[in-house]
C-alpha positions in Angstrom: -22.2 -3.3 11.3 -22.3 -4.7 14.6 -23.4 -2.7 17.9 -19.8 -3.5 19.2 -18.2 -2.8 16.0 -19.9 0.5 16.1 -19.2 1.5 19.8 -15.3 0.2 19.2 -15.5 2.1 16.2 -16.7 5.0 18.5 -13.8 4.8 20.9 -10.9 4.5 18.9 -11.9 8.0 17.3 -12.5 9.6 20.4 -9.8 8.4 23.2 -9.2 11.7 25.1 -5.6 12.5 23.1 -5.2 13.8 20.0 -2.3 11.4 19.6 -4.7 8.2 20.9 -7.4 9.4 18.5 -5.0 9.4 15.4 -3.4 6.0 16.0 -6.0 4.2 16.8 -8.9 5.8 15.2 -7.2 5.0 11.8 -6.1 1.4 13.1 -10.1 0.9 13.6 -10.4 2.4 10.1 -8.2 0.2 8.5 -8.6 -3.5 10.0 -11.8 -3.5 12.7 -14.5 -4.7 10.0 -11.7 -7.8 9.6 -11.8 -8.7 13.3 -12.8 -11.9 14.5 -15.2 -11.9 17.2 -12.2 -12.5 19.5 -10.0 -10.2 18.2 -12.6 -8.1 18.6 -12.9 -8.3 22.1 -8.5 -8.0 22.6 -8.9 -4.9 21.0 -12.4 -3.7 23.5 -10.4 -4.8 26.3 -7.5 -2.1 25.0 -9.5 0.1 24.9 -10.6 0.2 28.8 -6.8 0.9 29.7 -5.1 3.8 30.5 -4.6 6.2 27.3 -1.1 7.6 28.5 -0.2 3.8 28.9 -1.6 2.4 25.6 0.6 5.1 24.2 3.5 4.3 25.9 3.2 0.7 24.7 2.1 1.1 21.2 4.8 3.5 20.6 7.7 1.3 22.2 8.2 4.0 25.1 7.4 0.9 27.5 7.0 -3.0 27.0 2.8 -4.0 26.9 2.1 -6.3 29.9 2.5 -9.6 29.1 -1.6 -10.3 29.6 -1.7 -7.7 26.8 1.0 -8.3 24.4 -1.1 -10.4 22.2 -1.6 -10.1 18.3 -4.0 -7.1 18.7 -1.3 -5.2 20.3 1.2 -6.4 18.2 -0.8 -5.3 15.1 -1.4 -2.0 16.7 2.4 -2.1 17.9 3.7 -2.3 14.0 0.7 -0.1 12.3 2.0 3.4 10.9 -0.2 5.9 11.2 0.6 8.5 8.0 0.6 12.0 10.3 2.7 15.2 10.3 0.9 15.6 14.1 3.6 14.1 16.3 
């Protein structure tokens, strides 16, 4: 495992919400190690914006900014988390 795979890895289970940690701690789970190296660094870049707005968007309370709307987002935009927790 790479170091950035491991710090991503990191981040997505510890975002500062319980909600944030849920959805995209088990979207790391589930498709990080399949990243490409640029895919990768979408997803890194994601990570560095604000955690009440990356819920927003990845919940479809608001549109993603265009410069973000790219297949990252839209992969995080259609994954399910399976939760009781909200």
């Amino acid at each position: 495992m790479t170091a950035q795979l491991k710090r991503l890895m990191f981040r997505a289970h510890h975002m500062g919400s319980t909600e944030n940690d849920i959805i995209f701690g088990s979207f790391a789970d589930r498709y990080l190690a399949d990243f490409t190296p640029e895919q990768l660094d979408r997803f890194e870049a994601l990570l560095k914006e604000n955690d009440a707005d990356l819920f927003d968007w990845v919940t479809g309370k608001r549109p993603p900014p265009a410069d973000l709307n790219h297949d990252v987002m839209q992969m995080l935009i259609a994954h399910k988390p399976v939760t009781d927790k909200f």
